[in-house]
N, C-alpha and C positions, 0 to 999 in steps of 0.2 A: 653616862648618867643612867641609861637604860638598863646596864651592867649592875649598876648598883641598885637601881628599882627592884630588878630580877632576883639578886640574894635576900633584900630585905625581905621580899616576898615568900623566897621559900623558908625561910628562918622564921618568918610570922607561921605557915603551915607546920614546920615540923615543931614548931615550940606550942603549936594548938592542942596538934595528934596528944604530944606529951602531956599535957593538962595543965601549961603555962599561960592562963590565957591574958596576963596581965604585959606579960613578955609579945605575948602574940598579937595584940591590940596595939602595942605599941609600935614596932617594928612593921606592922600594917599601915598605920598611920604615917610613917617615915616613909615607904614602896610609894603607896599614895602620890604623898607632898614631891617625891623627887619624878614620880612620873611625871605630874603635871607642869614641873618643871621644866622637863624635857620636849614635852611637845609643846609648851611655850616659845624653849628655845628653838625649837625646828618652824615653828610660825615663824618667826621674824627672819629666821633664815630663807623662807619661802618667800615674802615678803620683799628682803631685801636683794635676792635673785631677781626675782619678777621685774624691782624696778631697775638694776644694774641693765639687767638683760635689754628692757626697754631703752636706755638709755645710750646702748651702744649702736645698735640699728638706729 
């Protein structure tokens, strides 16, 4: 997920450089949306380690 946060990101940057800024807004807003996806998904992963982990001891 992080992997694709990373391209939209630089593809929002080089579509800036280039004077696309409608492409560049966009694809920012997509890095955005899928980052915070990500560390959503790694919170509940933290989350649900913590209580497995508690659970076995």
């Amino acid at each position: 997920m992080l992997k694709w946060a990373l391209i939209f990101f630089v593809i929002s940057l080089i579509a800036g450089f280039l004077g696309f800024s409608g492409v560049s807004a966009a694809t920012a807003g997509i890095a955005k949306i899928l980052f915070y996806i990500a560390v959503i998904i790694f919170l509940v992963f933290v989350v649900l380690a913590l209580a497995v982990g508690g659970a076995v001891t």
